[in-house]
C-alpha positions in Angstrom: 13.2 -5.5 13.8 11.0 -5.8 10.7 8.4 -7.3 12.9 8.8 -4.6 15.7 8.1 -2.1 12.9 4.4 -3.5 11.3 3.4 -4.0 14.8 4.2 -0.7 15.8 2.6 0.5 12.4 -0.3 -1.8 13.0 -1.0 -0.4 16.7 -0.5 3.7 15.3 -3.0 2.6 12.5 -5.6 1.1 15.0 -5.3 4.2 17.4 -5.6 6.9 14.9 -8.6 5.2 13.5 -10.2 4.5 16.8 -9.9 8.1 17.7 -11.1 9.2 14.2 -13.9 7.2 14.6 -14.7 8.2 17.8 -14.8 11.8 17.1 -16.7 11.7 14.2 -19.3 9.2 15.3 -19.5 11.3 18.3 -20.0 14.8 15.5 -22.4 12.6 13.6 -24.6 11.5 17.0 -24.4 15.2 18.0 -25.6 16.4 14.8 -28.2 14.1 14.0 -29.5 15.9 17.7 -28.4 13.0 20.2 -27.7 15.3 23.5 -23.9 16.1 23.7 -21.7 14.4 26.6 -20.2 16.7 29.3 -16.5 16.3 28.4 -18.0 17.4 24.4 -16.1 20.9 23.1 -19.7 22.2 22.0 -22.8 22.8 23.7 -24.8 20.8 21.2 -26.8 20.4 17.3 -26.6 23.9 16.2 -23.2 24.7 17.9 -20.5 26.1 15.8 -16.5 24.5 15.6 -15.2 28.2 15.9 -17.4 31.1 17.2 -16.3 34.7 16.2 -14.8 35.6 19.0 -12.2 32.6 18.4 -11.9 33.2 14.6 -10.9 36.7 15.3 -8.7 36.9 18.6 -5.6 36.3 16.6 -6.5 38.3 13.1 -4.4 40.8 13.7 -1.3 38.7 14.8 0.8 38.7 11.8 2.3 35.3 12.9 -0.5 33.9 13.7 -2.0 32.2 10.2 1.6 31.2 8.9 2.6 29.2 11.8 -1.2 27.3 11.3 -0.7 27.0 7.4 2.9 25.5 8.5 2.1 23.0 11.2 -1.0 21.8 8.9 1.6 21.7 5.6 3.7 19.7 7.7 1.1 17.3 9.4 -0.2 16.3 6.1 2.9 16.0 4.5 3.4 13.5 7.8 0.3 11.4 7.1 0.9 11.2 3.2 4.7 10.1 4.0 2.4 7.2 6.5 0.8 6.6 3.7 2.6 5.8 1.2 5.4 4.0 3.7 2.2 1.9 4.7 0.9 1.1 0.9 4.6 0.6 -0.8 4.8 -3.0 -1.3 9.0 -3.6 0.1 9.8 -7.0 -0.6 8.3 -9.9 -1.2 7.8 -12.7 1.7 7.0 -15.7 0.3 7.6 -17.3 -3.3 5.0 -20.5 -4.9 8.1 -22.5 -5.6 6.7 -25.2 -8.0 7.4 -29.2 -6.9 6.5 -30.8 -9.8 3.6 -32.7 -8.1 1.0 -31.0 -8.8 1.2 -29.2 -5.5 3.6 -26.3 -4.7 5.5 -25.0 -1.7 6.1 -21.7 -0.1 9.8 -20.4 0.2 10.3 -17.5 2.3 11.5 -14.4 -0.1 14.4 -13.5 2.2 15.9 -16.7 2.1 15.4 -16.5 -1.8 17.1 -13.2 -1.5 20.2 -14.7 0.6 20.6 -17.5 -1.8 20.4 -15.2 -5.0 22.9 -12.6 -3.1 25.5 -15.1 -1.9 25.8 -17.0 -5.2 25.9 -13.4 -7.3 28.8 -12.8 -4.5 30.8 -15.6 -5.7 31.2 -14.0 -9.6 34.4 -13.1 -11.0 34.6 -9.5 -10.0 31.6 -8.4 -8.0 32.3 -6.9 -4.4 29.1 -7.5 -3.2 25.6 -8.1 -4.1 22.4 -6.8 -3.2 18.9 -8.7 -4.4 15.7 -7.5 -3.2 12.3 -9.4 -4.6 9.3 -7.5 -5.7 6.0 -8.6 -7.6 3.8 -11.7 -6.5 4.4 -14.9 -5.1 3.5 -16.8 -8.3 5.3 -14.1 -10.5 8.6 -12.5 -8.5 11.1 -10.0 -10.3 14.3 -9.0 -8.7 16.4 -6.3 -8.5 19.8 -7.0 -8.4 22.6 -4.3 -7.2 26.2 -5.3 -8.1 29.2 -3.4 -6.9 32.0 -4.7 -9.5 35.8 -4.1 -9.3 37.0 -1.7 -11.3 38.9 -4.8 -13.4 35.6 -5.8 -14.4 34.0 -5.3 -17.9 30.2 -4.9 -16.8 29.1 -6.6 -20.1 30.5 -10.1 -19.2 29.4 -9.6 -15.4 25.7 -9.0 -16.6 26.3 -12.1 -18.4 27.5 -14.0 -15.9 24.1 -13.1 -13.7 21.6 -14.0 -15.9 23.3 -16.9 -17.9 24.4 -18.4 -14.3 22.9 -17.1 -11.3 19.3 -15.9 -12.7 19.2 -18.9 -14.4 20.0 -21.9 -11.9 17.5 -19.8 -9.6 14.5 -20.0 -12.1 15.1 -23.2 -13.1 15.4 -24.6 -9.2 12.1 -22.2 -8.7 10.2 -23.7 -11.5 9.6 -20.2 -12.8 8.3 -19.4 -16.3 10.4 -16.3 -16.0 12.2 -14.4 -13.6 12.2 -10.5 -14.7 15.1 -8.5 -13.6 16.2 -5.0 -13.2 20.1 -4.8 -12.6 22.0 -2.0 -11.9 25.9 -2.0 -12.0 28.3 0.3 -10.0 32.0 0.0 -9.9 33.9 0.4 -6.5 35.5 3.4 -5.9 39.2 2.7 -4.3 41.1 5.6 -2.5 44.1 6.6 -3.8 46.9 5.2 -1.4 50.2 6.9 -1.1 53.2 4.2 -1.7 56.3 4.9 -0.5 
């Protein structure tokens, strides 16, 4: 799925910038007094975008301009959510896992993420786990998400993270450090009727 996604992303991304390109070479050529194709909007160099007639058939339409200042609010409101969906950084793929020898070897994030997950699972307490790794390959963090029981005093599961899981993971990594931002939340049960 995750792969599905950044091709589809990469293919929208090449497409809009073909077409951008396209049409503003095609401006530039046109304006710099290259002769304008047939299939061109204007007639050539000293051509206007809108002509008076056009700029002026809808003045008096009061619904005119705030259905164009709407549909433009919203497209760039599209391409800045693009953006920023295309520049976040979402996890990180691959971790410099250091072997001792001099050397180094790549471990994929997501199994890091698993390993961290299951093993925070298995603590006295916690429902479930959710790790997510951020930062560089040489320098990860983590965010760690624990649902605990409401039995559980959140000091002594915090404790049990870093003193047990965090650790054996940075020590097996060969990490310096291994920054983490944890946030805690206790289940919510239902009340049950007994009878």
């Amino acid at each position: 799925m995750r792969a599905v996604r950044r091709t589809l992303n990469r293919v929208l991304i090449g497409l809009v910038g073909l077409v951008l390109l396209a049409l503003g070479g095609s401006v530039l050529a046109i304006g710099l007094g290259a002769p304008a194709p047939s299939w061109w909007l204007h007639d050539g160099r000293h051509d206007v975008l809108l002509d008076e007639s056009e700029r002026t058939r809808w003045r008096d339409a009061g619904w005119w301009w705030p259905v164009i200042i709407a549909a433009l609010a919203v497209l760039v409101l599209l391409c800045l959510w693009w953006l920023v969906a295309v520049v976040r950084r979402r996890r990180l793929a691959e971790v410099l896992v250091d072997t001792g020898d001099g050397e180094g070897a790549l471990l994929r994030g997501q199994a890091l993420e698993h390993a961290l997950a299951e093993d925070a699972d298995h603590l006295d307490g916690v429902q479930q786990a959710d790790v997510r790794l951020t930062g560089r390959r040489t320098t990860p963090r983590t965010r760690v998400g624990l649902r605990l029981e409401p039995h559980v005093d959140p000091g002594t599961a915090l404790d049990d993270l870093t003193t047990g899981v965090l650790a054996r993971t940075r020590d097996s990594a060969g990490l310096a450090a291994l920054p983490t931002e944890v946030r805690l939340r206790a289940v919510k049960h239902r009340a049950e009727r007994v009878s």
